[in-house]
C-alpha positions in Angstrom: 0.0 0.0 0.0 1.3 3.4 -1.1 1.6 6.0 1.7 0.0 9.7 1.6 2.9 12.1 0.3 2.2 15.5 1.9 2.5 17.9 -1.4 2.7 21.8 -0.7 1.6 24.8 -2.9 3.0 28.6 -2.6 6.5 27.5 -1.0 9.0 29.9 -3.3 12.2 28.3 -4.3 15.2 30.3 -2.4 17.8 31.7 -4.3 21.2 30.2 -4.8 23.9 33.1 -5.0 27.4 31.4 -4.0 29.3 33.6 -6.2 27.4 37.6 -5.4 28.6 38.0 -9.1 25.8 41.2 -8.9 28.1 43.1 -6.8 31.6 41.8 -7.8 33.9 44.7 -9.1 35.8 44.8 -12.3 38.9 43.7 -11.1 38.2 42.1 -7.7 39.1 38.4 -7.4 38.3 35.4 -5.1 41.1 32.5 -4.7 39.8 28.6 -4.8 42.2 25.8 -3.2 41.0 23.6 -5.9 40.8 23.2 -9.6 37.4 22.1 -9.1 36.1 25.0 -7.5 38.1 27.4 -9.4 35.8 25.6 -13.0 32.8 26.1 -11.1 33.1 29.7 -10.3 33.9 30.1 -14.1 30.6 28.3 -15.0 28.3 30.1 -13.0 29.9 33.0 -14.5 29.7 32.3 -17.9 26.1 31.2 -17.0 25.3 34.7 -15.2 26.5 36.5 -18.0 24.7 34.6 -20.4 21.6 34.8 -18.5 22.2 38.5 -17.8 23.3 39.5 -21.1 25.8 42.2 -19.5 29.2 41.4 -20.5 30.2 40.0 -17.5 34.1 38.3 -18.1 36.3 36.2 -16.1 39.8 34.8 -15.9 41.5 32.7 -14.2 45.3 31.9 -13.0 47.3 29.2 -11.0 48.7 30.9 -7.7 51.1 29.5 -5.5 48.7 25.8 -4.5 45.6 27.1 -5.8 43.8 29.1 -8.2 42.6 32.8 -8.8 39.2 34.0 -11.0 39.5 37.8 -11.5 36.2 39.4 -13.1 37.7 41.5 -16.2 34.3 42.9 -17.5 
């Protein structure tokens, strides 16, 4: 016998904003320990600024262990 699954209505999906690409300055940069995170930044970047449509650019470098995105547009 199947059980009752309690469905809900009206419950807004939060908003997921790891990055705060909305307020990141041309020029400031965020450093990653891993390669991993350092690709996902990128991304959600790319994905931002194709959803946004505002020229929003990144780039990345190997520093010391770890990795460095700066935002160039």
């Amino acid at each position: 016998m199947a059980e009752s699954i309690d469905v809900q209505e009206g419950i807004p999906i939060p908003k997921v904003n790891r990055y705060n690409f909305e307020t990141w300055p041309i020029g400031g940069s965020r450093y990653f320990d891993e390669l991993t995170q350092v690709e996902a930044c990128a991304s959600a970047a790319y994905s931002y600024a194709k959803h946004h449509g505002n020229g929003f650019r990144m780039t990345r470098r190997k520093e010391g262990d770890g990795y460095r995105i700066w935002r160039i547009e």
